[in-house]
N, C-alpha and C positions, 0 to 999 in steps of 0.2 A: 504494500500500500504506500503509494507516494503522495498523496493526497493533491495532487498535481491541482486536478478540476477545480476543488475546492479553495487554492491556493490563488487562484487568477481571481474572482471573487473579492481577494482581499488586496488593500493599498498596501502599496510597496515602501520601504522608509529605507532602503537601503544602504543611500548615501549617508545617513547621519550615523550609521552604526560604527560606522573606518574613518572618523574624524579621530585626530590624537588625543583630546579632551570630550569629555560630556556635553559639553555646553549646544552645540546643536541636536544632539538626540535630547536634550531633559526640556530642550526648548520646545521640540518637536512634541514629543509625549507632553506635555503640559498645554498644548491647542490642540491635542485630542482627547482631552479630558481623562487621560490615563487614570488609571486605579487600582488594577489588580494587584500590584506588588505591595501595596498597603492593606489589600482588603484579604489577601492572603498572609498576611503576616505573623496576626494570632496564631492561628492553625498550625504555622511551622515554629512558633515561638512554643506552643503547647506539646509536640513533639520532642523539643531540644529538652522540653521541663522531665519528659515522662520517662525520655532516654538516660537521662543525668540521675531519676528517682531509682530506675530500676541498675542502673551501670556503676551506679555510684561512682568514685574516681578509677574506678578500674578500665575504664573506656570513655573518654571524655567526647563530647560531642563535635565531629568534624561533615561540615555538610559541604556537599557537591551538587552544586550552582548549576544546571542543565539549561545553557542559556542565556549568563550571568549578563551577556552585555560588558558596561565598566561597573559590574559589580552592585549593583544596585538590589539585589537579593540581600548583601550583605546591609548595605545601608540602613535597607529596615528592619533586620532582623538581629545583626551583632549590635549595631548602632543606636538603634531604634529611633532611625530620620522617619518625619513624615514625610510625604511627598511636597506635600508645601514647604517647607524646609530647605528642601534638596532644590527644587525650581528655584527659592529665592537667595541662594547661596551661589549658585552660577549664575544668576544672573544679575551679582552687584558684587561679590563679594572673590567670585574666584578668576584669575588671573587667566588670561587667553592662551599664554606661553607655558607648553606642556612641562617645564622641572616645578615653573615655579606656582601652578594649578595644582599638582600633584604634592607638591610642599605644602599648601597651603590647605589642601583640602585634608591632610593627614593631621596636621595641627586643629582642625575646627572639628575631626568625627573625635579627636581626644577630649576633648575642653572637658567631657564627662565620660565616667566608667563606661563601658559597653554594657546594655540595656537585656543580652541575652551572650551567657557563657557559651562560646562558641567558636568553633576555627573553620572559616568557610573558603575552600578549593573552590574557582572556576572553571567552566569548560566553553567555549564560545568557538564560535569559527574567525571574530572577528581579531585578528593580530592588536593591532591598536586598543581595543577596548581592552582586551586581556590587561595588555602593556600595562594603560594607567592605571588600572586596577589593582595593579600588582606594587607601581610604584607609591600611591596613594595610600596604600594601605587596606583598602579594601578587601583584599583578598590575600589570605596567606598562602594560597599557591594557586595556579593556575595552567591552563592547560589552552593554547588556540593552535586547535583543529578542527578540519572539516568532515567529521567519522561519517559524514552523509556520500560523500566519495569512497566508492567500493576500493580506491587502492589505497588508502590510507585507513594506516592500523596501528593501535595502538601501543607506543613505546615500552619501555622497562619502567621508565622511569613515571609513565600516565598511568601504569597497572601500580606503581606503588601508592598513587596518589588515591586510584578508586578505592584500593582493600582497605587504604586507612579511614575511610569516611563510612560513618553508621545511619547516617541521613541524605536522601537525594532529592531536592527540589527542583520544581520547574514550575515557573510561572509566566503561563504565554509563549511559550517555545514549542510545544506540541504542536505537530503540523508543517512547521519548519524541519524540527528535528524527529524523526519518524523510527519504527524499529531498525533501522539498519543502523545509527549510533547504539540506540539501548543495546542492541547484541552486543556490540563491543566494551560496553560498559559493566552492565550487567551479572554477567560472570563472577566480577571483578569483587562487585561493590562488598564492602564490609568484610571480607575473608581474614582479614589479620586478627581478628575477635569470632570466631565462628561459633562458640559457644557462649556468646552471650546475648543478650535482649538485642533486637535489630538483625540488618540493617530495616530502617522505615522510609516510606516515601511520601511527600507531598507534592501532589504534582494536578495544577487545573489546567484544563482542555476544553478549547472552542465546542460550543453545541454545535457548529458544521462541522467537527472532525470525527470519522469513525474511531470506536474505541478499541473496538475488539483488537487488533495487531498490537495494541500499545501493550494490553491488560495478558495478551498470549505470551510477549517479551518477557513481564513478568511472571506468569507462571514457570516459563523455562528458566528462571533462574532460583526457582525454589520459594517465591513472594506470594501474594495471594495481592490482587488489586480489585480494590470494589469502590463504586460510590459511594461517598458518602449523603447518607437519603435528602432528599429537599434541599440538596448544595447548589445555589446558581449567581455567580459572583460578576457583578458587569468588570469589564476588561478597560474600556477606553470608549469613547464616541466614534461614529463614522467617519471615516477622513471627510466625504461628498455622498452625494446622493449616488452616485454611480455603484461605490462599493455597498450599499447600505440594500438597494436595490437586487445586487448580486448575490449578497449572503442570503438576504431572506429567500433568493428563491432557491438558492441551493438547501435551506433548510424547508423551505418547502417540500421540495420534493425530497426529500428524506422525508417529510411526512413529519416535521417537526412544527408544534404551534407554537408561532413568536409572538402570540398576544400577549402584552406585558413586559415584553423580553426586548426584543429583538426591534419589535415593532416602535418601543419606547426612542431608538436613534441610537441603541450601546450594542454592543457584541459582548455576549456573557459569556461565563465558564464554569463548569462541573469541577468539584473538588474531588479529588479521588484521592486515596489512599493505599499503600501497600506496604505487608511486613508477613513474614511467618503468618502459616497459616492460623495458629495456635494462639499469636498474637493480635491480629487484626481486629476482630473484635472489639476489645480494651481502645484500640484506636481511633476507630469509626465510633465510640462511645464519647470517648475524650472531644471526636470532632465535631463532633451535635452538643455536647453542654457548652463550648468555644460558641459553638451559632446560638445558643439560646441565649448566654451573657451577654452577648455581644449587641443582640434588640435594644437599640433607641439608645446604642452609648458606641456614636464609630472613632471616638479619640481613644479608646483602651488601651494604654499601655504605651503610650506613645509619650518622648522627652522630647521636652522642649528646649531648643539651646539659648 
């Protein structure tokens, strides 16, 4: 499944993602009314809490970024940036010139403790995005390849990266990134601790994207992946009416009702989850009292700088 059909459908942003700095991607996403990486961020905050309760220090929490961009998984999650935050930070406060952006944005995510104990690896195809990510601090290790190209396979050095991480998130990359990276990942993830709690996943997917190839990935790796019931998180607004036009009728004919949804001007996404199969449960549990706290309070957990 290459999700090709459904891929045309959607606006393309590609140039902003191979800029040396954020600042044209966070400007970008900020005039589409982005969201989903703040509206997913409890979820994977609650995951870090339940891996840390059951791992104790014996496996300290290291999550892999499926997606990272410059990192901005990490932002709201080790950091705990809101989105408004982060747009109003590049757009007064951080430097055009990539040493001393990356200087200065590594000084500003300090000013306060990290918000969630956590060490987050990236994995992106974008070179540049990894880069500043890597220089700014955002990510404590990273990885830019493009595992969606059948000849490109993963290193010694990216398999040491998966096995040490016991959490894999994505938010907004599914569709892009398809099971021909999971396979290469997969395998991988979490094996340096095999007998402990994990590895878990968080990971939301466009309602235009089939699941089933994502959710098979994970079974052949030994995971169990299921919805979490009544999960549907808007993503961002329509670039134009042109893409907005496209999705719904690709979701149409998938036979999906976008009244409410789709039809509102946003592209939403299903929260999914995976872990042992013995595990799951407890987690899709975890991720419904996450959705019920979270009714009528969407600043939860969020520092202010």
């Amino acid at each position: 499944m290459t999700y090709e059909e459904e891929n045309k459908a959607k606006a393309t942003f590609d140039e902003v993602y191979v800029q040396p700095t954020p600042h044209a991607y966070v400007q970008k996403m900020a005039s589409h009314g982005y969201q989903i990486g703040e509206q997913a961020r409890p979820y994977c905050f609650e995951a870090t809490q339940l891996l840390n309760e059951l791992n104790s220090d014996a496996w300290p929490v290291q999550m892999l970024d499926l997606g990272c961009s410059y990192g901005m998984g990490s932002a709201f999650l080790k950091y705990g940036c809101s989105f408004e935050e982060i747009v109003a930070f590049f757009a007064s406060r951080a430097p055009d010139e990539l040493a001393a952006c990356a200087e200065v944005t590594r000084m500003w995510l300090n000013v306060a403790p990290p918000a969630c104990d956590v060490r987050c690896v990236g994995l992106d195809s974008s070179e540049p995005a990894v880069s500043f990510a890597l220089k700014a601090g955002l990510l404590d290790g990273g990885i830019a390849k493009n595992y969606e190209d059948p000849s490109v396979q993963p290193s010694k050095m990216d398999i040491e990266w998966f096995r040490s991480c016991n959490l894999l998130v994505s938010t907004g990359a599914i569709g892009y990134v398809t099971q021909v990276t999971l396979r290469k990942v997969l395998p991988h993830l979490g094996k340096d601790h095999p007998t402990k709690h994990g590895p878990f996943a968080v990971v939301t997917i466009l309602r235009m994207f089939e699941t089933e190839p994502i959710v098979s990935c994970f079974e052949e790796a030994g995971m169990k992946m299921v919805r979490v019931p009544g999960s549907c998180l808007p993503q961002r607004n329509f670039a134009d009416d042109a893409e907005r036009d496209g999705i719904i009728s690709v979701l149409h004919n998938q036979h999906v009702d976008t009244l409410g949804f789709e039809d509102e001007g946003k592209l939403f996404a299903e929260l999914y989850v995976a872990a042992a199969e013995d595990q799951v449960d407890r987690l899709v549990s975890l991720m419904q009292s996450v959705e019920e706290r979270l009714v009528g309070d969407s600043n939860v957990m969020f520092i202010q700088r």
